[in-house]
C-alpha positions in Angstrom: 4.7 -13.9 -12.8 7.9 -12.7 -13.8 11.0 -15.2 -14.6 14.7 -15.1 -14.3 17.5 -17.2 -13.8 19.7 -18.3 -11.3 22.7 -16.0 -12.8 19.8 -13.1 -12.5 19.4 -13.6 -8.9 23.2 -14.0 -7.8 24.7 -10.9 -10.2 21.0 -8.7 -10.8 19.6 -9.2 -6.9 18.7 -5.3 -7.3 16.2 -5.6 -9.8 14.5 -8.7 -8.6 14.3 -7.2 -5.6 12.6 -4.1 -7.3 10.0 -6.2 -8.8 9.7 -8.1 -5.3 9.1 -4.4 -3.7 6.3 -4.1 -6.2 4.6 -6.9 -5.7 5.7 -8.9 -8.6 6.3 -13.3 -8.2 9.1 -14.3 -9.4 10.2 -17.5 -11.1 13.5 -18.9 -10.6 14.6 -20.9 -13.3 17.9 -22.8 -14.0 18.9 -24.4 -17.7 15.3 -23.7 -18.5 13.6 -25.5 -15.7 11.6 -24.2 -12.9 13.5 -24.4 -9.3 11.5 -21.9 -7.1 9.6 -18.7 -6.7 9.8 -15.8 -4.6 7.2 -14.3 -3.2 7.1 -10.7 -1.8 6.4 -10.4 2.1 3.1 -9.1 2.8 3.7 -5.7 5.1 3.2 -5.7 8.7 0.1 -3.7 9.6 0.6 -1.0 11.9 4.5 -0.8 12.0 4.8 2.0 9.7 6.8 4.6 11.7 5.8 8.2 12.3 8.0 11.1 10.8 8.1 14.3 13.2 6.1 17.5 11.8 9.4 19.5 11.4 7.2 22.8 9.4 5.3 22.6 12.6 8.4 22.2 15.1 9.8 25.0 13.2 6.4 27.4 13.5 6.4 26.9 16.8 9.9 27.7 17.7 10.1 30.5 15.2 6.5 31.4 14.1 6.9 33.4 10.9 10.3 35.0 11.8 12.3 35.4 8.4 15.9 36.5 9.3 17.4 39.1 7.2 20.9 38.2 5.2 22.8 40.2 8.2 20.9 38.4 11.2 21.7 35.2 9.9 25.9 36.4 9.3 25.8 37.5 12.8 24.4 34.4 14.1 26.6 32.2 12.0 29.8 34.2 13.2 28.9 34.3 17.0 28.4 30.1 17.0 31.8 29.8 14.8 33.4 32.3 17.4 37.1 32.3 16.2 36.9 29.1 14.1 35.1 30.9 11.5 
């Protein structure tokens, strides 16, 4: 268990909270003595969220189509239209 002071926790939250996100207990001390602990939350099973596939969004839209340098300057100026 890992200890710090009361000063820690209100002017170095950041790396308590680092050692909360790895699991680590904390002691919480003031002038010496022992006031509380924290405790990291345990992670909620199941709530992790899903990231999109975007290689395989991008493979089906465009399969292995590589533009050349000129496609992609003609593309770029006909969406900037006078703007560009």
């Amino acid at each position: 268990m890992k200890t710090a002071t009361v000063r820690d926790l209100r002017n170095d939250f950041a790396k308590l909270e680092a050692w909360l996100g790895e699991g680590e207990e904390i002691q919480i001390e003031r002038r010496g003595e022992p006031i509380a602990v924290l405790k990291p939350v345990k992670p909620v099973e199941g709530k992790k969220i899903q990231m999109p596939d975007f290689a395989a969004r991008r493979r089906a839209i465009w399969g292995d189509r590589v533009f050349t340098e000129e496609e992609v300057k003609a593309m770029r100026e006909e969406e900037l239209g006078d703007r560009g």
